[in-house]
C-alpha positions in Angstrom: 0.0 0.0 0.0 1.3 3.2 -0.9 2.8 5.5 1.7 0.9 8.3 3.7 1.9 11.5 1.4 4.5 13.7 3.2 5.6 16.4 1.4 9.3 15.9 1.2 11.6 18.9 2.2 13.0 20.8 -1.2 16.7 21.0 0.0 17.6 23.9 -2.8 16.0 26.5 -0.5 18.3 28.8 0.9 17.2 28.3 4.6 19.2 24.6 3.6 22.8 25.7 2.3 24.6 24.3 5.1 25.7 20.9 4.4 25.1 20.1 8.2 21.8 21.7 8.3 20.8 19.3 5.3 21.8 16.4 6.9 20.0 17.1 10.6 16.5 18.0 8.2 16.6 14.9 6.9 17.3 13.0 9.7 14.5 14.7 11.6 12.7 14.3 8.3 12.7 10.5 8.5 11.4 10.4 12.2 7.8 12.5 11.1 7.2 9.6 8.7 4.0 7.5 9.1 2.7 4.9 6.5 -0.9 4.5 5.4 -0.2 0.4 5.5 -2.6 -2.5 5.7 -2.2 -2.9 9.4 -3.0 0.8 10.6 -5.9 0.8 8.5 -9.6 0.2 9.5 -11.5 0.3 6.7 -15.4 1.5 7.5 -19.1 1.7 6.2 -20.2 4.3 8.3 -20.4 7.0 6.0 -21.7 5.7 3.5 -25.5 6.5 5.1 -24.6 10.4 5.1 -23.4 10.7 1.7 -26.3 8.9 0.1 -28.5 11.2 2.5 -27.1 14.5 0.7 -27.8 12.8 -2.5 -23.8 12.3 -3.0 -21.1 9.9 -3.3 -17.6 9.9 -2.2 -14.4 9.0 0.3 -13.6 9.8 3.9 -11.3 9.6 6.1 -9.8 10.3 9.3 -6.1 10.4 10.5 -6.0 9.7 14.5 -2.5 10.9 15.3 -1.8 9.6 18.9 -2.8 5.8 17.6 -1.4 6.1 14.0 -4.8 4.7 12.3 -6.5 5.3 9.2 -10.3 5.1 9.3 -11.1 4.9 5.8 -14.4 4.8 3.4 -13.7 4.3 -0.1 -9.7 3.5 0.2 -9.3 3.2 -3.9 -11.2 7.2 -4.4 -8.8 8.2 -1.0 -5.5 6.4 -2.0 -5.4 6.5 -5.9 -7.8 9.2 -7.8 -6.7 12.6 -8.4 -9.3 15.4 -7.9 -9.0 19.5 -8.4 -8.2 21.0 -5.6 -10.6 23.6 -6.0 -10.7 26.6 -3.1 -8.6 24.1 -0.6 -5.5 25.2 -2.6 -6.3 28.4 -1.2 -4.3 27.0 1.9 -1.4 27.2 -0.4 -1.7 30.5 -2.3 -2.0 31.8 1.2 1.3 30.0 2.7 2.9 31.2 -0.2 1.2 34.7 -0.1 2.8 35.2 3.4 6.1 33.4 2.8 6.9 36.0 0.1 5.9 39.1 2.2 2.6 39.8 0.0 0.5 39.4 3.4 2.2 39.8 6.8 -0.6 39.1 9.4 -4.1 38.3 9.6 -5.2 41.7 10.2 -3.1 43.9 7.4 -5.6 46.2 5.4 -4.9 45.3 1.8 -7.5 45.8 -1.1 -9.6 43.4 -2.8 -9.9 43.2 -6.6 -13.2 45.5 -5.8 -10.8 48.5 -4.4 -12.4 47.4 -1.1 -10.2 47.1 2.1 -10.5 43.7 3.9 -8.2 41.6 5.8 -6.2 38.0 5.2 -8.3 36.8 7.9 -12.3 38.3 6.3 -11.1 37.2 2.8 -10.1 33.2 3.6 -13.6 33.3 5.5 -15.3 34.8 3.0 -13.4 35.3 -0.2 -14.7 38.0 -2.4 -15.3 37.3 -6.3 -11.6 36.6 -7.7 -9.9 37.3 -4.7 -7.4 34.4 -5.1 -6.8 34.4 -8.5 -6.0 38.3 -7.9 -3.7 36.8 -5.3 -2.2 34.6 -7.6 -1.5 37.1 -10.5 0.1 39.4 -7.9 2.4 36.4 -6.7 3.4 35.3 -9.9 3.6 31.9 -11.9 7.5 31.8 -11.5 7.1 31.8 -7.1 3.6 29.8 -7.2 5.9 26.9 -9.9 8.7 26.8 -7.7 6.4 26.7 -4.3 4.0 24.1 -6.3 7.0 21.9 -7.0 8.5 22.3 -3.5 5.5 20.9 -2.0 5.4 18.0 -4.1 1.9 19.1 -4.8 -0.1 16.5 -6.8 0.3 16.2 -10.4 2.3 20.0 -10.4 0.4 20.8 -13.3 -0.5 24.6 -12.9 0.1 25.3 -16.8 1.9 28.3 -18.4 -0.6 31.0 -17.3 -2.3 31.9 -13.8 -6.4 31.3 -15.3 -7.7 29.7 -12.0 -5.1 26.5 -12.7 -6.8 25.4 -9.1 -10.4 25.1 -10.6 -10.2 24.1 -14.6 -9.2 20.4 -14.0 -5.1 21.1 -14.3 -3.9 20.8 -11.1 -5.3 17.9 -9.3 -3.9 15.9 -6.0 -5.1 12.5 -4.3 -7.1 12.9 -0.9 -4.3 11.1 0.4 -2.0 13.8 -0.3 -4.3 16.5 0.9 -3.8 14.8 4.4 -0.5 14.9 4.4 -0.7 18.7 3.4 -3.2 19.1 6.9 -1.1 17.3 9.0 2.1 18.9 8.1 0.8 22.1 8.6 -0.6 21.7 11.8 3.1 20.5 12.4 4.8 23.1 10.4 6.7 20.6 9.1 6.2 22.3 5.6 9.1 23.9 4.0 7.8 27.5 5.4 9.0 29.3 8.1 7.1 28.2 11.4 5.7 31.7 11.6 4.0 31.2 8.3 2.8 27.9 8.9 1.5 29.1 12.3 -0.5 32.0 11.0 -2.4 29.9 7.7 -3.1 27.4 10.5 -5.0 30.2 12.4 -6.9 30.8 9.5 -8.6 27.1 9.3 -9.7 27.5 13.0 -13.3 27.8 12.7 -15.0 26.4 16.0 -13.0 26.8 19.4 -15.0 24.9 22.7 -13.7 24.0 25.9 -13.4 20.7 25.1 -12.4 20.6 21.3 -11.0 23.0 18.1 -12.6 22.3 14.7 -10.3 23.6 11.5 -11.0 23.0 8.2 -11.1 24.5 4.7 -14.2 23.1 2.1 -14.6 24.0 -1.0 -17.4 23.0 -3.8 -16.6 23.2 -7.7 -18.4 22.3 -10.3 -17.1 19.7 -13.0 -17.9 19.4 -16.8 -20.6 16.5 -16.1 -22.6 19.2 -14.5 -21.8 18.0 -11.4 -20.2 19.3 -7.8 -17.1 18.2 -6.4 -17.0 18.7 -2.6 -14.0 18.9 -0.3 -13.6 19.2 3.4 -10.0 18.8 5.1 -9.1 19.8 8.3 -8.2 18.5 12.0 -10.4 18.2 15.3 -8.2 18.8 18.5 -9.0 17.4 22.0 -6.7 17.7 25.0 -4.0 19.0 22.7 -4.4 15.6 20.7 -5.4 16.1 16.9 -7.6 13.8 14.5 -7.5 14.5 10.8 -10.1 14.0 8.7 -10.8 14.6 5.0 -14.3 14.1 2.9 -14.1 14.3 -1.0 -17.0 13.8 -2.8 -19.5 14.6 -5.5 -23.2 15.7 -6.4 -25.0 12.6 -8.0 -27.2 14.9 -10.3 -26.6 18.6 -11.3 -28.1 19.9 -8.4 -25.8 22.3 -6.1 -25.0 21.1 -3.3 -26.7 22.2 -0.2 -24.6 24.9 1.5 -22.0 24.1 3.5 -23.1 20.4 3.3 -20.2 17.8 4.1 -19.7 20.2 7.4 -23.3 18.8 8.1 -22.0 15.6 7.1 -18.7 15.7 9.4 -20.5 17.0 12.5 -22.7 14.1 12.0 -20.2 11.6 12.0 -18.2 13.4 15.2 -21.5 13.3 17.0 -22.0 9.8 16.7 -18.8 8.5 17.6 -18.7 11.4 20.4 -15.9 13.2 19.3 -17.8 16.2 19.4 -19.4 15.4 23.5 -17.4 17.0 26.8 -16.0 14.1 28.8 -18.5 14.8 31.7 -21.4 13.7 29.0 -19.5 10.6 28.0 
């Protein structure tokens, strides 16, 4: 079975001239890896009642990180089909917004392609109308290639031109891969500086209780069939402990999907395995 995706260290970054440097990263490197193998695996039906309730079909999975298990439905569509990213790779314009000075905090006033002022933090929420692929153009396809490539992202394949490369089909990436992208953030063991990986990390934090921290980015796209293809990636963290989880999945008819749907569908599946419940309700 192949390996659990971990974006591999791109040793031609400055930060790694130092022959001794190079050698201690990829030592350390070696120790972070975990493998998606047949024995850490529990494969699982239990989602399969949720997606046919919202009418779509699809993978999930979660990533417990203290127990090193896989809890997978729909392991070939998680391990070995390649999907557009769609607005999760927003995660990655934004690390490499911030890595290149083009954002410094999540509460710099910049402009939106509307000449409206706004905030890093408002426009991942809520991104205006071609907010990212403004980002994008502003970045540059030289940076976003070499940043791309760095990560190991998917297939690579963000063309020779900046037109929403993220959206058309060109770039595309396993849910497997997308995993590994979560968990290494929440890690910062991605080839940013900490600081950077610390403050798009912020960004996914949606839902803060006393007993748990729900992060996440979704994002819904629609595909030449007329359909809608659904992500949701993202961690749940109790008692400092975190539990990664991924949906992909897709309309079965042209129908949009309802909003914010596989949130519904995630919050579900937390409730009835009591993720979601304080330990004084257990």
């Amino acid at each position: 079975m192949d390996s659990f995706h971990l974006y591999r260290i791109n040793m031609q970054h400055p930060l790694f001239k130092n022959s001794t440097l190079k050698v201690l990263i990829t030592i350390l490197s070696s120790l972070f890896l975990i493998s998606c193998q047949t024995n850490n695996v529990e494969k699982t039906d239990d989602f399969k009642p949720l997606f046919q309730s919202a009418h779509v079909s699809g993978c999930f999975a979660l990533y417990d990180n203290q127990r090193n298990i896989f809890t997978i439905d729909n392991l070939y569509r998680y391990r070995d089909t390649l999907y557009s990213p769609g607005e999760t790779f927003n995660i990655v314009l934004a690390l490499i917004a911030t890595e290149t000075g083009h954002w410094l905090n999540t509460t710099e006033v910049i402009k939106s392609p509307q000449n409206k002022s706004t905030t890093l933090f408002n426009d991942f929420q809520q991104p205006p109308p071609l907010f990212f692929q403004s980002l994008a153009q502003q970045i540059g396809l030289s940076p976003i290639k070499y940043w791309v490539d760095s990560l190991r992202y998917g297939n690579k394949n963000i063309g020779d031109t900046l037109q929403l490369f993220w959206l058309n089909q060109s770039l595309k990436i396993t849910c497997d891969e997308q995993l590994g992208l979560i968990k290494e953030l929440y890690f910062s063991q991605l080839p940013f500086h900490k600081t950077t990986q610390d403050l798009v990390a912020k960004l996914l934090v949606k839902e803060q209780h006393s007993n748990y921290t729900l992060a996440y980015q979704e994002s819904y796209t629609l595909l030449p069939n007329g359909h809608y293809l659904g992500w949701l990636l993202g961690w749940i963290e109790k008692d400092k402990q975190p539990v990664f989880f991924i949906i992909n999945d897709e309309t079965t008819d042209a129908q949009a999907p309802q909003e914010h749907i596989n949130v519904s569908l995630l919050k579900q599946y937390l409730n009835q395995h009591h993720f979601l419940t304080p330990p004084d309700k257990l």
